[in-house]
FIDODO-555626 format. One line per 4 residues: number of its first residue (from 1); for each residue z, x, y of C-alpha. Coordinates in steps of 0.1 Angstrom, whole numbers. Layout:
BEGIN
NUM	Z X Y | ... $
This chain:
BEGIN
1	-1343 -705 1385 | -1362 -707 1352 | -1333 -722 1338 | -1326 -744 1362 $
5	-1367 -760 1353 | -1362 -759 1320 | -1333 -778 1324 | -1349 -800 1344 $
9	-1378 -804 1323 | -1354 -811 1292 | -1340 -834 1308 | -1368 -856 1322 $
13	-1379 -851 1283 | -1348 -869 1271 | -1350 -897 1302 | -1385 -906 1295 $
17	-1377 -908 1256 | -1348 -929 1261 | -1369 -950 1280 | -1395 -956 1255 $
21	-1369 -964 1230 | -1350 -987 1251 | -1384 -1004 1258 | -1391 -1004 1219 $
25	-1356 -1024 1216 | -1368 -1052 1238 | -1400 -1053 1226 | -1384 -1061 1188 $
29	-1359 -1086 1203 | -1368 -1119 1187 | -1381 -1152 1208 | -1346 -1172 1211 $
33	-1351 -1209 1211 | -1321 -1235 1215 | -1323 -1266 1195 | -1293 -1294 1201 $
37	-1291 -1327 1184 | -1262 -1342 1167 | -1246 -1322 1137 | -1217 -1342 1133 $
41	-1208 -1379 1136 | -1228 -1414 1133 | -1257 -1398 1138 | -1255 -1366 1121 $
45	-1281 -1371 1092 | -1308 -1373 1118 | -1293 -1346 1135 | -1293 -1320 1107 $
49	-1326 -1330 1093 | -1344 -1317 1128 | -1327 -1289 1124 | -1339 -1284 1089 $
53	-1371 -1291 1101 | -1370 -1269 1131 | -1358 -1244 1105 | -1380 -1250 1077 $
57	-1411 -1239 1106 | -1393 -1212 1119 | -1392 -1197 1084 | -1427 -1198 1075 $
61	-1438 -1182 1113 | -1412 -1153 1105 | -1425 -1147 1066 | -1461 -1144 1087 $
65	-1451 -1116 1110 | -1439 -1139 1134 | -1450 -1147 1172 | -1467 -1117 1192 $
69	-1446 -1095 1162 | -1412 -1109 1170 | -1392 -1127 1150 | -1383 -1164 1160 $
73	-1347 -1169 1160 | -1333 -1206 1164 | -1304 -1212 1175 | -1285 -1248 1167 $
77	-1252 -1266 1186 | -1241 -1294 1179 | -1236 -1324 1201 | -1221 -1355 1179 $
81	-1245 -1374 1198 | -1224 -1372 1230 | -1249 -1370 1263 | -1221 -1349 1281 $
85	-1218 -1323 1251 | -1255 -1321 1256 | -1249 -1311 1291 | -1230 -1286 1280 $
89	-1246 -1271 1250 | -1272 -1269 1273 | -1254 -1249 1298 | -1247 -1224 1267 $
93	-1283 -1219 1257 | -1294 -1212 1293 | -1266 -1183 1307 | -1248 -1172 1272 $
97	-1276 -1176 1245 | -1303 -1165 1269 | -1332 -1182 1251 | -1362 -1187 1260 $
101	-1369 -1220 1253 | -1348 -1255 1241 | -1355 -1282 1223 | -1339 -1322 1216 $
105	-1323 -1344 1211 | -1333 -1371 1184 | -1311 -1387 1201 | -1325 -1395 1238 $
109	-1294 -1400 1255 | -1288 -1367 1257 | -1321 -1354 1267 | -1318 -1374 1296 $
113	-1286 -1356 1306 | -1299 -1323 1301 | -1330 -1329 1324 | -1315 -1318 1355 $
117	-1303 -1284 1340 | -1338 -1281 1323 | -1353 -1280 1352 | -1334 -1261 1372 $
121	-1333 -1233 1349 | -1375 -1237 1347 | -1377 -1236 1313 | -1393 -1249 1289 $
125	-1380 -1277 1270 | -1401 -1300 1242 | -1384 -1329 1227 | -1394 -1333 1190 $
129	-1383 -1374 1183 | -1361 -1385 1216 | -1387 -1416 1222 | -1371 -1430 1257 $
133	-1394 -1439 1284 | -1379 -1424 1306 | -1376 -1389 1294 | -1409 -1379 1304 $
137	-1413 -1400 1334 | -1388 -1382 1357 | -1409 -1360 1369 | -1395 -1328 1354 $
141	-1426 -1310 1351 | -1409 -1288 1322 | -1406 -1311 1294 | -1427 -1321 1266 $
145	-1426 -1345 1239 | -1444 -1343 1202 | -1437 -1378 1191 | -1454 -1410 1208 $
149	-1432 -1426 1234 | -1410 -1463 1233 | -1443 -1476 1252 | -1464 -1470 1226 $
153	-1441 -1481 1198 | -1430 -1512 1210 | -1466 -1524 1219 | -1478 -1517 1190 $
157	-1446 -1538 1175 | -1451 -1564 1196 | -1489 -1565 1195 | -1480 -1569 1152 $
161	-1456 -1596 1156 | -1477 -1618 1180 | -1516 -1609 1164 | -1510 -1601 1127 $
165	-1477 -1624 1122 | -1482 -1649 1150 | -1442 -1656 1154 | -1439 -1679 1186 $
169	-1398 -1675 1193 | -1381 -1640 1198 | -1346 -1629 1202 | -1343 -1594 1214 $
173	-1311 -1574 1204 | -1308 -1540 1217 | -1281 -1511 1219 | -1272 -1511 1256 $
177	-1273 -1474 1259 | -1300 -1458 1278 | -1326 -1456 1246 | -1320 -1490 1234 $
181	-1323 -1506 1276 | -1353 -1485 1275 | -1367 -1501 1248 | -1355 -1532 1257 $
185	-1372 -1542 1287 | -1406 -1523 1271 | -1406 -1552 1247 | -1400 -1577 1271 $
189	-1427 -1569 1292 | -1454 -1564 1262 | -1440 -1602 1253 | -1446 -1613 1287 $
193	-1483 -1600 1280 | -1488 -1620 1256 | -1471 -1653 1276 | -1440 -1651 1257 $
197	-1407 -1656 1273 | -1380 -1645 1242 | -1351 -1673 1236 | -1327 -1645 1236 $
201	-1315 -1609 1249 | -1284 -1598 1238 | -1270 -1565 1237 | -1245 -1544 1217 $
205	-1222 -1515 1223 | -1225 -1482 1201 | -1197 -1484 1168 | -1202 -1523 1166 $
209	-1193 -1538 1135 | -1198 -1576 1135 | -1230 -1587 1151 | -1225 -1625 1140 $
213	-1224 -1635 1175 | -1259 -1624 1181 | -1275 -1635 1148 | -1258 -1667 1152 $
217	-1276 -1673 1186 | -1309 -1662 1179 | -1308 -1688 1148 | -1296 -1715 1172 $
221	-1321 -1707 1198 | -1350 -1710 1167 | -1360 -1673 1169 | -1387 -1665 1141 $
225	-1389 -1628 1151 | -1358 -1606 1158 | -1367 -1575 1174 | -1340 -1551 1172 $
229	-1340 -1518 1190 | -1312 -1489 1182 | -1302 -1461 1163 | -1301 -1468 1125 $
233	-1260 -1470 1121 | -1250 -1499 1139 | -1291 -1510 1129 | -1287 -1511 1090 $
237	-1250 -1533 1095 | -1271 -1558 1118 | -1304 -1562 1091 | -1273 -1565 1060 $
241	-1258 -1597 1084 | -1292 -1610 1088 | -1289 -1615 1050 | -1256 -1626 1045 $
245	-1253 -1649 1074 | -1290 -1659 1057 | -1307 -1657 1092 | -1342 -1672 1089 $
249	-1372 -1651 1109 | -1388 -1618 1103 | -1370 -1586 1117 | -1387 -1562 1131 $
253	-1373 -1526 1142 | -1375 -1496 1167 | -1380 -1462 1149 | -1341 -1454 1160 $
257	-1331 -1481 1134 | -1349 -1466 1102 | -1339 -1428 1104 | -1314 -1411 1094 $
261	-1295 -1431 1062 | -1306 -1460 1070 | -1315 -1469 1038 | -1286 -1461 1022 $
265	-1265 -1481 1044 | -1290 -1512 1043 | -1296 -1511 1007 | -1316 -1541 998 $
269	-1312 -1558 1031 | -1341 -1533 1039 | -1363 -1550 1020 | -1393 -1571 1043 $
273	-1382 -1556 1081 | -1411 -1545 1101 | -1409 -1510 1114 | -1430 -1485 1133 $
277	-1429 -1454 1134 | -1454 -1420 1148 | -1481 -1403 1129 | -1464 -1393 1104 $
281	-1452 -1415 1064 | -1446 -1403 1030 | -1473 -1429 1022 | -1498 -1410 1038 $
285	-1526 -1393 1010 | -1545 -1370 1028 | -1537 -1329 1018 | -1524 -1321 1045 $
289	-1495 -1347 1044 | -1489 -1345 1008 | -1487 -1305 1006 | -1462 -1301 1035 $
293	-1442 -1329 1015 | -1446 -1314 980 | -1430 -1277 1000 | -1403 -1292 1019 $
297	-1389 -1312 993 | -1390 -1281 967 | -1373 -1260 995 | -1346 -1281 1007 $
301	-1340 -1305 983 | -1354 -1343 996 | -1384 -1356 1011 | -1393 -1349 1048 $
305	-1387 -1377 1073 | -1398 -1387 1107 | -1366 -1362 1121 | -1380 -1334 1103 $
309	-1415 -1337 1108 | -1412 -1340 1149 | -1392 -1311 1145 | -1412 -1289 1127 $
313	-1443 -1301 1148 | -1423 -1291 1180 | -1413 -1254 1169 | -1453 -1247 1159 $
317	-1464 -1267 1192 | -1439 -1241 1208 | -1454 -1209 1186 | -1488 -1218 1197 $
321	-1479 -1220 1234 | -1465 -1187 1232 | -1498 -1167 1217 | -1521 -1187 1240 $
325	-1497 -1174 1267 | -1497 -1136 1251 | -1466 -1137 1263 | -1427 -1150 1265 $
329	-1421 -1154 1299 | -1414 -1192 1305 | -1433 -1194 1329 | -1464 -1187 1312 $
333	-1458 -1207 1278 | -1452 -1239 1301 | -1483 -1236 1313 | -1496 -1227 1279 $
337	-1480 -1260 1269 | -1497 -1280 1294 | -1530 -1272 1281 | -1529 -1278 1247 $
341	-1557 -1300 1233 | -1561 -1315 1201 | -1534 -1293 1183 | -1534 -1303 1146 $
345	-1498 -1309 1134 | -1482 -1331 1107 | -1474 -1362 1130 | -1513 -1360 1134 $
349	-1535 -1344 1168 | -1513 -1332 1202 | -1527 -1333 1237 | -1502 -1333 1263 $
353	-1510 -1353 1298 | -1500 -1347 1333 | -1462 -1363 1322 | -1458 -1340 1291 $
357	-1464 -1366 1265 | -1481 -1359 1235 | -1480 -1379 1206 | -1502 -1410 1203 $
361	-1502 -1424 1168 | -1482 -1452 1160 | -1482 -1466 1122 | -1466 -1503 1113 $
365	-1449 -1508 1081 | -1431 -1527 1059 | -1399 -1522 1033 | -1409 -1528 999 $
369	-1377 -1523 969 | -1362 -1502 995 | -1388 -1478 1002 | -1412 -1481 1035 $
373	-1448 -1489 1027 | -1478 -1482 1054 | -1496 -1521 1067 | -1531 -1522 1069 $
């Protein structure tokens, strides 16, 4: 009978032990978060860049003891800029990978075929550069973004060409996937604001080479501004054809045309476009701009750009939502999320609305001997 309780006793020892270490286990698991964008392709540069930049943040929250005492661990896929392989990277993250929290696309395409999924798993997802529209005006009341939105951008484009360089005629050229027919009819409508009808819309198909047939339209029709919204591949061929088919008018571009390489592939066809872009350029003076500049570019090797920025922004957006929240359950850091208030990042001060959108700054600037350069 004794032995029989002191079995028992040993026993509930050992259970109650095992318990506690099981429990210790979890409680050292680190915070998973899911980050997709494009590793691979015509997009790639911009791809890997937010990943260094999602990195490059992960890395400094770890070497300070990390969030809540666990480690952040991010986790990449690649897409090749495909919305479907968004879908299913997506799928990965969620049931496989387990994490506890996504992130994407630079490339808004693919966020907007991962919304669905997003939301039905309920978690969390913040988008560090994807600027459509529509992204967070679907009503998925899980996503945020860090960077302003194509609203803001091409108003304050628009507002530029009309105010500051009074042009009169425009020809709009956009990519017709979902981004650049975002953009497009944004534009539109801001030039209908202003009583301006443009002399010409024409669109273009991702991988297009020869864009004569537009260029050679808008110089018929008289354009003196070209807006042109898309992603900075098919972008830097069009701005090289405005100069060697000597295309008169100012151009002006969507931030989707100037990341990436852009400038490598435009070389000094670059040089005088109009750009905008969110809170964040290497022109910028103040401390805390310079100093996060002088540390990426002795970590990695070359200066941070808008990609990088937006992604490291979104990872310490995400770290803050989790130790307002005290906790990882999603649950709680979404609602952590939703009340953040003038959050101090690179790209400048974050306040999300009631659509998840949190980035308001929009700078305009010019391309000066192939290197941007902030307007008044």
């Amino acid at each position: 009978m004794r032995i029989s309780k002191i079995t028992t006793a040993i026993f509930l020892i050992v259970f109650v032990l095992a318990l506690l270490m099981t429990g210790c286990g979890k409680s050292n698991e680190p915070i998973k978060v899911g980050m997709f964008g494009p590793l691979s392709g015509s997009m790639s540069v911009a791809g890997q860049h937010q990943k260094d930049g999602a990195q490059f943040a992960a890395d400094e929250i770890n070497a300070a003891g990390g969030i809540l005492g666990k480690q952040l661990q991010m986790i990449f896929d690649d897409t090749e800029g495909v919305p479907q392989n968004a879908v299913n990277v997506m799928n990965k993250f969620l049931y496989k990978d387990m994490v506890t929290a996504t992130m994407g696309s630079n490339n808004s395409p693919e966020v907007l075929a991962a919304l669905d999924l997003i939301k039905k798993a309920e978690t969390p997802h913040i988008v560090p550069s994807g600027v459509a529209f529509a992204i967070t005006h679907s009503g998925n009341p899980w996503v945020f973004r860090v960077t302003a939105t194509d609203e803001l951008f091409s108003k304050a484009l628009v507002d530029y060409a009309v105010k500051t360089l009074q042009l009169k005629k425009y020809a709009v050229i956009y990519d017709t996937n979902d981004y650049g027919q975002g953009g497009m009819k944004l534009v539109n409508d801001f030039l209908k604001g202003h009583g301006i009808t443009p002399v010409l819309v024409e669109g273009y198909n991702k991988g297009t080479k020869d864009f004569s047939p537009q260029l050679l339209k808008a110089k018929d029709a008289g354009a003196d501004g070209i807006i042109v919204w898309g992603n900075y591949t098919e972008g830097a061929q069009l701005v090289r054809q405005v100069k060697e088919l000597a295309i008169p008018g100012k151009v002006l571009v969507s931030t989707g045309v100037t990341i990436g390489n852009f400038y490598e592939l435009a070389a000094d066809a670059a040089n005088g476009i109009i750009g905008v872009s969110p809170g964040f350029h290497l022109d910028r003076k103040d401390a805390k701009a310079q100093d996060f500049i002088k540390n990426y570019e002795a970590k990695k090797g070359y200066k941070p750009d808008l990609n990088v920025v937006m992604a490291y922004d979104a990872v310490k957006v995400f770290a803050k939502a989790v130790q307002d929240a005290k906790s990882a359950d999603k649950k709680a850091i979404r609602e952590a999320l939703a009340k953040i208030k003038d959050f101090e990042v690179i790209s400048g001060k974050l306040t999300f609305n009631a659509n998840g959108d949190g980035g308001t700054a929009t700078l305009i600037y010019t391309v000066e001997n192939g290197k941007p350069k902030l307007l008044p």
